[in-house]
N, C-alpha and C positions, 0 to 999 in steps of 0.2 A: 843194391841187391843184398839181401839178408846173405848173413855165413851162418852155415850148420855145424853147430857145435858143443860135442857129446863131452861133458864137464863132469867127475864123478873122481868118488876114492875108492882104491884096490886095495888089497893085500900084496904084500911082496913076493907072492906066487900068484896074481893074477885071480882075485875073488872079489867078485862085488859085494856080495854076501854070501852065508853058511846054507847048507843044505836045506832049512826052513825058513830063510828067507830075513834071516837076523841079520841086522850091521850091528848087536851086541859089540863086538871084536872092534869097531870105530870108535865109539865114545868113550874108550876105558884110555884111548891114545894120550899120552900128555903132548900139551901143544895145542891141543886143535884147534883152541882159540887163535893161534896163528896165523893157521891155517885157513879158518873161518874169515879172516879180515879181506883178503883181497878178494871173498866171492859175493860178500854186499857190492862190490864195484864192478863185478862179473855183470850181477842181475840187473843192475841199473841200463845195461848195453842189450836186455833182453824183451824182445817184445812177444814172444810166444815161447810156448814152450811145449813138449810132448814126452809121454811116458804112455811106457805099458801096463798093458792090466793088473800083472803083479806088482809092479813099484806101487800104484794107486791105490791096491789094494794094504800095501803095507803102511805108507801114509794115513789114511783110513783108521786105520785100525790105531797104529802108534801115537795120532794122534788126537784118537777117540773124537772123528770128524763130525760123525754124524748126529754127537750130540752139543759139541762143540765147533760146529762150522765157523765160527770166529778165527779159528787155530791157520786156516788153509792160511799157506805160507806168502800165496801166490794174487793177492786178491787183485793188483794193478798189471797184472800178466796174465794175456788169453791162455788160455791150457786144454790142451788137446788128450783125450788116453785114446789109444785102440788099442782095441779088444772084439773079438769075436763072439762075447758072449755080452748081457747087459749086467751096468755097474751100477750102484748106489751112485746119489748125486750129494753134493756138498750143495744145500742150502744156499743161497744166494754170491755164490762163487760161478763166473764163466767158463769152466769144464764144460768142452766139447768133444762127446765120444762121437767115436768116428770108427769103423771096418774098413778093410782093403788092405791094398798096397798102398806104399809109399807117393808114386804119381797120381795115384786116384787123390789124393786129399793135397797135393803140391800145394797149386792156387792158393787155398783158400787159407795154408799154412803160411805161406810169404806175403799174403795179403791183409791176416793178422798181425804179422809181424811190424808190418812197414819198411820203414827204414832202420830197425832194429834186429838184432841177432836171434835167433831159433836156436835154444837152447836140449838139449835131448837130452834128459832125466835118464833114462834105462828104462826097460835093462836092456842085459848085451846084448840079446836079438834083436829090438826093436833098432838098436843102431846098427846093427849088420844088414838090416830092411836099407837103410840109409844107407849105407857104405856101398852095399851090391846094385842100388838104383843111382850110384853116384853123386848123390846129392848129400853127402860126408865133407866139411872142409877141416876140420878141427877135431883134436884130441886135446882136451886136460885132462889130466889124471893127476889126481894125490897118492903116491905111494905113502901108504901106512907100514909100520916096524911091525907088522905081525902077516903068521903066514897060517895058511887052513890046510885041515889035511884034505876036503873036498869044499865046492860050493859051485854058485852061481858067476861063470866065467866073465870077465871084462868084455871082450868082445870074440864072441863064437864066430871070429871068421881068420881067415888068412890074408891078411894084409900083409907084404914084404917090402923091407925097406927102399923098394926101386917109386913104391906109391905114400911113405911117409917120411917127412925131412923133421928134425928135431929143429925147434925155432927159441926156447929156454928150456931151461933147469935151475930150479932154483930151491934151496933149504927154507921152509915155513913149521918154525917147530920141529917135531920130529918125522914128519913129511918131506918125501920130493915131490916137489910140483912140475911137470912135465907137460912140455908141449908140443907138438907134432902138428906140421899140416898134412892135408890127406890129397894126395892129387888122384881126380877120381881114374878109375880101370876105363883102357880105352875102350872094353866090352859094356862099360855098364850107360 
């Protein structure tokens, strides 16, 4: 059975990104080649993956996909976006957009995966969709040495420590790397 697990770097006050949608504030880190090493070995354990319409669309754009669809990161992993509206496609990449909820697209998410991990890009809603339908086992998070005075939250929900256990902590560069499992809410 595939684990769901939402892998991504913060700010030290909890921002995935700035107010327009910049990780500017990530690449200026020293270290993050560090950091960067253990998550080639992440994705190798990855058979699908999902993200929201704005991670995709910032993708997209950063790395000028549409005219570059060679760039997509992801070409030996299925990749799901949902979005409620329609997206540009990357040229001969397996992006499947997808609408709904989180159970509406289950199957066909653990089906691509196999026997392989379900990786969740972001952003923090799309993994709060996860967390509140229970189907959340994992948190990585990289904390970064910098903090925002606003942006786009880690995860816009309330999870308390009776449903997350810390499993490592570990210094990569100037990053902490942090891992939590998630035991799901007995409501969801």
């Amino acid at each position: 059975m595939s684990r769901v697990i939402y892998n991504t770097a913060t700010t030290l006050n909890g921002f995935l990104a700035d107010d327009e949608d910049s990780l500017s504030w990530l690449f200026v880190v020293p270290g993050a080649d560090q950091a960067e090493s253990s998550f080639s070995v992440f994705l190798k354990g990855v058979g699908a993956l999902v993200m929201g319409s704005t991670t995709y669309e910032w993708i997209l754009a950063h790395e000028s996909l549409l005219e570059n669809p060679e760039k997509w990161f992801y070409q030996d992993i299925v990749s799901f976006v949902l979005s409620s509206r329609p997206m540009p496609e990357v040229p001969g990449a397996d992006i499947r957009f997808r609408r709904g909820d989180v159970e509406g697209i289950w199957q066909e998410l653990e089906s691509a995966a196999g026997d392989r991990d379900i990786w969740l890009v972001g952003g923090g809603d799309l993994v709060g969709q996860f967390a509140d339908a229970g189907r959340l086992d994992e948190i990585r998070v990289s904390v970064a040495p910098v903090t925002l005075e606003s942006g786009k939250p880690l995860l816009p929900r309330r999870l308390e420590s009776d449903r997350l256990t810390l499993e490592s902590a570990r210094q990569a560069g100037q990053f902490a790397e942090l891992v939590y499992s998630v035991r799901s809410d007995s409501g969801g």
